[in-house]
Biotite code that builds the C-alpha atoms (Angstrom):
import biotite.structure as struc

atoms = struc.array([
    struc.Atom([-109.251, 41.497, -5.493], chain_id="A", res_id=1, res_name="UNK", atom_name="CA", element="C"),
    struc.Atom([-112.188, 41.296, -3.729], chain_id="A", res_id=2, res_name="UNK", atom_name="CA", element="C"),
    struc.Atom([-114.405, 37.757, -2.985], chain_id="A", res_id=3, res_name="UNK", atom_name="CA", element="C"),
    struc.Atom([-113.199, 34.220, -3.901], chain_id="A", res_id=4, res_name="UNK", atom_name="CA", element="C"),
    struc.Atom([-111.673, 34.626, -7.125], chain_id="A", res_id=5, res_name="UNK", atom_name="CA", element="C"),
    struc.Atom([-107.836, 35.077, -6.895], chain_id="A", res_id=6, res_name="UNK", atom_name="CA", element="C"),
    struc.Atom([-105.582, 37.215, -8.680], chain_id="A", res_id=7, res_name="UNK", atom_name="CA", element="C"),
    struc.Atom([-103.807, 35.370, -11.436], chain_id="A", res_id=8, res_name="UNK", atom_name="CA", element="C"),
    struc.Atom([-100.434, 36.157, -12.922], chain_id="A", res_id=9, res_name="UNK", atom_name="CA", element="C"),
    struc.Atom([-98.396, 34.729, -15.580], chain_id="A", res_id=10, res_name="UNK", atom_name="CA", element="C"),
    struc.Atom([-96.336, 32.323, -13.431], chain_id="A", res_id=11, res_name="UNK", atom_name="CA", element="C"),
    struc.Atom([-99.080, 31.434, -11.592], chain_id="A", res_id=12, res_name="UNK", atom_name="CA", element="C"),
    struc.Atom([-99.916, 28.318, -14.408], chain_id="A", res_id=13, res_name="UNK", atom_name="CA", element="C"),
    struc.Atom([-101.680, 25.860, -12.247], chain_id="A", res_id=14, res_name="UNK", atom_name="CA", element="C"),
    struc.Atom([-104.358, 28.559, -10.530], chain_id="A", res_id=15, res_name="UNK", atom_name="CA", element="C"),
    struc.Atom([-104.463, 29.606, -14.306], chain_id="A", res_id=16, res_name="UNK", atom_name="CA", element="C"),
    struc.Atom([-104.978, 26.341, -15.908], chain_id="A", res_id=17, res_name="UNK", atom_name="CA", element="C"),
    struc.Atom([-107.738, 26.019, -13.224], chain_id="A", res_id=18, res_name="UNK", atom_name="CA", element="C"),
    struc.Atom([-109.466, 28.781, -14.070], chain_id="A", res_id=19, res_name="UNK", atom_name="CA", element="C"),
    struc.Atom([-109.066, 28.159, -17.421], chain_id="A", res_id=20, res_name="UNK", atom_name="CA", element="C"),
    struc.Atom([-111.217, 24.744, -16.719], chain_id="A", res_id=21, res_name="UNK", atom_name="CA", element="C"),
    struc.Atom([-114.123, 26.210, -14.526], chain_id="A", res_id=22, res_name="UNK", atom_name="CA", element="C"),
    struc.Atom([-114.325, 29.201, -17.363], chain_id="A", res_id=23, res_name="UNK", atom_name="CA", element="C"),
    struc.Atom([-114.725, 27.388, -20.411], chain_id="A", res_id=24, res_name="UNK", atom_name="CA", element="C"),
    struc.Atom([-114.735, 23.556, -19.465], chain_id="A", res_id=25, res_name="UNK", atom_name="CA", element="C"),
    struc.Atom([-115.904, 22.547, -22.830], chain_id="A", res_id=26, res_name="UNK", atom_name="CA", element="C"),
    struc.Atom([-112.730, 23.801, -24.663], chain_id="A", res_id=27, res_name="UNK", atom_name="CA", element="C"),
    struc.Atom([-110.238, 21.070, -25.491], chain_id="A", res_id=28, res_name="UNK", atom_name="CA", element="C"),
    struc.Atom([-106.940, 22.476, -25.161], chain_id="A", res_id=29, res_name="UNK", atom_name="CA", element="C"),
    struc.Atom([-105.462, 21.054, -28.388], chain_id="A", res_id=30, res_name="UNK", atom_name="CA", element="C"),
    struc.Atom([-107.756, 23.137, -30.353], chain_id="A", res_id=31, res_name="UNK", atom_name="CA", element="C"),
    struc.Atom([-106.384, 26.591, -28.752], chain_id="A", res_id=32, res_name="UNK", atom_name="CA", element="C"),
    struc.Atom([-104.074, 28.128, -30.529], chain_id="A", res_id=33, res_name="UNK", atom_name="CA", element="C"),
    struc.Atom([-101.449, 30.935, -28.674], chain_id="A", res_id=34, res_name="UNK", atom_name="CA", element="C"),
    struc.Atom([-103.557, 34.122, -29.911], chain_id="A", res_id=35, res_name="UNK", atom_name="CA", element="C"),
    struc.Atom([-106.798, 32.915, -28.659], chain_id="A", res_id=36, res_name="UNK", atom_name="CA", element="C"),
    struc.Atom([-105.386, 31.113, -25.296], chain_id="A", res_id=37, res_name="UNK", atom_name="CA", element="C"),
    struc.Atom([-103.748, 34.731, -24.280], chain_id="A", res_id=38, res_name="UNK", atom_name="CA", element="C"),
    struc.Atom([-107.239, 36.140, -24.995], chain_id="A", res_id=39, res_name="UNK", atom_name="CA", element="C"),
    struc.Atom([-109.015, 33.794, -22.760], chain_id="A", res_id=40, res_name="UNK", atom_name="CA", element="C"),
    struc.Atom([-106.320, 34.065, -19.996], chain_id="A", res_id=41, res_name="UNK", atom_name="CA", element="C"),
    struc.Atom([-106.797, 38.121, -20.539], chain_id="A", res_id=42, res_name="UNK", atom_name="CA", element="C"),
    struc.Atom([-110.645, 37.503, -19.528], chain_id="A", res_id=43, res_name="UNK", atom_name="CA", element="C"),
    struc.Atom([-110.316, 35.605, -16.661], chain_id="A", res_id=44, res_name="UNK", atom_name="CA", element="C"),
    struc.Atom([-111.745, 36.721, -13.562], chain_id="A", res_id=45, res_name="UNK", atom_name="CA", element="C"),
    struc.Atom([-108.754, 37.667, -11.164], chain_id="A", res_id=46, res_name="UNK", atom_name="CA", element="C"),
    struc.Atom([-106.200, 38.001, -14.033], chain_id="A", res_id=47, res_name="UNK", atom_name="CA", element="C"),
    struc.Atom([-103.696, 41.147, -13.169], chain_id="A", res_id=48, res_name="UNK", atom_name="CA", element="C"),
    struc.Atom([-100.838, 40.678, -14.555], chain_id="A", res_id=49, res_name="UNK", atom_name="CA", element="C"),
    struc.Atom([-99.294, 43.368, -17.334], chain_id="A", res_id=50, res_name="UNK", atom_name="CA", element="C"),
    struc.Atom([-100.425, 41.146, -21.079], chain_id="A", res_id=51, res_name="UNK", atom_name="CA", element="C"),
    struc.Atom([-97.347, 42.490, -22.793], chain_id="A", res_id=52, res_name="UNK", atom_name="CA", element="C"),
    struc.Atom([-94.764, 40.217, -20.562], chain_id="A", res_id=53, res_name="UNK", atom_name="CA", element="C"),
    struc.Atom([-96.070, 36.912, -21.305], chain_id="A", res_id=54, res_name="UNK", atom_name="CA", element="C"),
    struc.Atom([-93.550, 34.501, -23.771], chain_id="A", res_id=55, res_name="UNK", atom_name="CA", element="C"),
    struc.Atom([-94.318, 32.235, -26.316], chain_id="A", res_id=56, res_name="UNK", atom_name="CA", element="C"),
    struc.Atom([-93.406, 29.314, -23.602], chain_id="A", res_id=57, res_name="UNK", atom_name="CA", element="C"),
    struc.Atom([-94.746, 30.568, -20.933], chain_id="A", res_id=58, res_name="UNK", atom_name="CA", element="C"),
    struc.Atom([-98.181, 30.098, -23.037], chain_id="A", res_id=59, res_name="UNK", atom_name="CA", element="C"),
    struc.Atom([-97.087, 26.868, -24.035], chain_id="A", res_id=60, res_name="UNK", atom_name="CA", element="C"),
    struc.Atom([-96.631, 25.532, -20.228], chain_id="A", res_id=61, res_name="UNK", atom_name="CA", element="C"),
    struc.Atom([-99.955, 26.524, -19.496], chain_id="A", res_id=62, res_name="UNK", atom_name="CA", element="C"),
    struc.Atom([-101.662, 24.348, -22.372], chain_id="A", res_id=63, res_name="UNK", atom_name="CA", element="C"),
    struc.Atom([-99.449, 21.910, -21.641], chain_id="A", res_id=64, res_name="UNK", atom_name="CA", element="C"),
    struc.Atom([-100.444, 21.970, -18.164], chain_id="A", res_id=65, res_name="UNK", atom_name="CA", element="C"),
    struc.Atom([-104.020, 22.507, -18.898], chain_id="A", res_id=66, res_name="UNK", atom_name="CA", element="C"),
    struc.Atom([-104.094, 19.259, -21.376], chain_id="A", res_id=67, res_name="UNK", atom_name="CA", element="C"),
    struc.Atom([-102.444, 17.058, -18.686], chain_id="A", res_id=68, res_name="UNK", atom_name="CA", element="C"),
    struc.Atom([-105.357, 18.289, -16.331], chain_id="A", res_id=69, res_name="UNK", atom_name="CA", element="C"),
    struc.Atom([-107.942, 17.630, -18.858], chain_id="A", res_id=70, res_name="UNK", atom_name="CA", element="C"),
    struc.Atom([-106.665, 14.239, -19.701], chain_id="A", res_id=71, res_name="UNK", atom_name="CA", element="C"),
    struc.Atom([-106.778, 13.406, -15.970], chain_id="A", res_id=72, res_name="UNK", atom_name="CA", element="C"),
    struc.Atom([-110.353, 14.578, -15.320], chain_id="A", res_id=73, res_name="UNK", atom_name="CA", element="C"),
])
């Protein structure tokens, strides 16, 4: 990856979860639902990880994580 923008994989929730906030930092994380949070994830600049290994709590940390950051802001 090339620039400023890191590469982002599944386990990497917090530089996610950040990304997630700069990308769309009107979204409020209790209105995503699984489907469309693996879709934004999937268009994130930097993401490079393989979309067919991520779990159902694995997407569940990261809105967890992202709400807690949201709530804090």
């Amino acid at each position: 990856m090339t620039g400023n923008t890191p590469e982002l994989y599944w386990d990497s929730t917090y530089a996610i979860v950040m990304a997630l906030i700069d990308q769309y930092p009107e979204q409020d994380p209790t209105q995503v639902g699984l489907h469309e949070l693996t879709r934004c994830i999937l268009a994130l600049p930097g993401f490079s990880d393989d979309p067919t290994i991520v779990t159902e709590q694995g997407l569940l940390d990261i809105l967890t994580v992202w709400y807690e950051e949201t709530v804090s802001l």
